[in-house]
N, C-alpha and C positions, 0 to 999 in steps of 0.2 A: 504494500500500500504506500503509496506516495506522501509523504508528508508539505502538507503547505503550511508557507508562513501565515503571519498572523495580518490581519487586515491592515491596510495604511489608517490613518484617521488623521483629523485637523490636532486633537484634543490628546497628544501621545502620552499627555500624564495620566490618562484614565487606564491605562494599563495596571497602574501603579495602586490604582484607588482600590479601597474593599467593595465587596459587592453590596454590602450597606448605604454607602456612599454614593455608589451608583446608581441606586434606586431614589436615596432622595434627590439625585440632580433634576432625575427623570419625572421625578413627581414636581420640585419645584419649578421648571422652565416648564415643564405643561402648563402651569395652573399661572406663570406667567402669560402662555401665548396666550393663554384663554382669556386671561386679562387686559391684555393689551397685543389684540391681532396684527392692530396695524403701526405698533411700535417698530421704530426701524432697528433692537433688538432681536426685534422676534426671529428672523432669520439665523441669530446665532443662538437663540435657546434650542430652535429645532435641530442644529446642527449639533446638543451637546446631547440633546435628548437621542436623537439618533449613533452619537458616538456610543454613549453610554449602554444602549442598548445593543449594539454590536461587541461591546467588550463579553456584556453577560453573556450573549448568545453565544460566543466563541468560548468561552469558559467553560459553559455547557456540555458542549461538544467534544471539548479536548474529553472531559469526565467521564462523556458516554465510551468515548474513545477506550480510554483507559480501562474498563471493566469488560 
């Protein structure tokens, strides 16, 4: 089986973060967009909410991997 690297991102410190952490980013920058849609922000909360959610989902996967 081929091993692949792990995803590029904007946000390379999210590697770094707990998966606790991750989840409140993903909660906080939602509940910002939903706040303020049309904040010229909002384009980078979705970018963090989407980082963070690709870190976990990679995470996952290694774990599935492993067992």
């Amino acid at each position: 089986m081929k091993r692949r690297r792990r995803p590029r991102l904007d946000n390379e410190r999210f590697w770094d973060l707990s998966s606790y952490s991750l989840r409140y980013i993903i909660r906080d920058a939602g509940e910002a967009i939903k706040a303020n849609p049309d904040c010229s922000q909002a384009g980078k909360w979705a970018d963090q909410v989407n980082d963070a959610s690709t870190v976990l989902y990679t995470r996952d996967r290694r774990k599935e991997a492993r067992n």
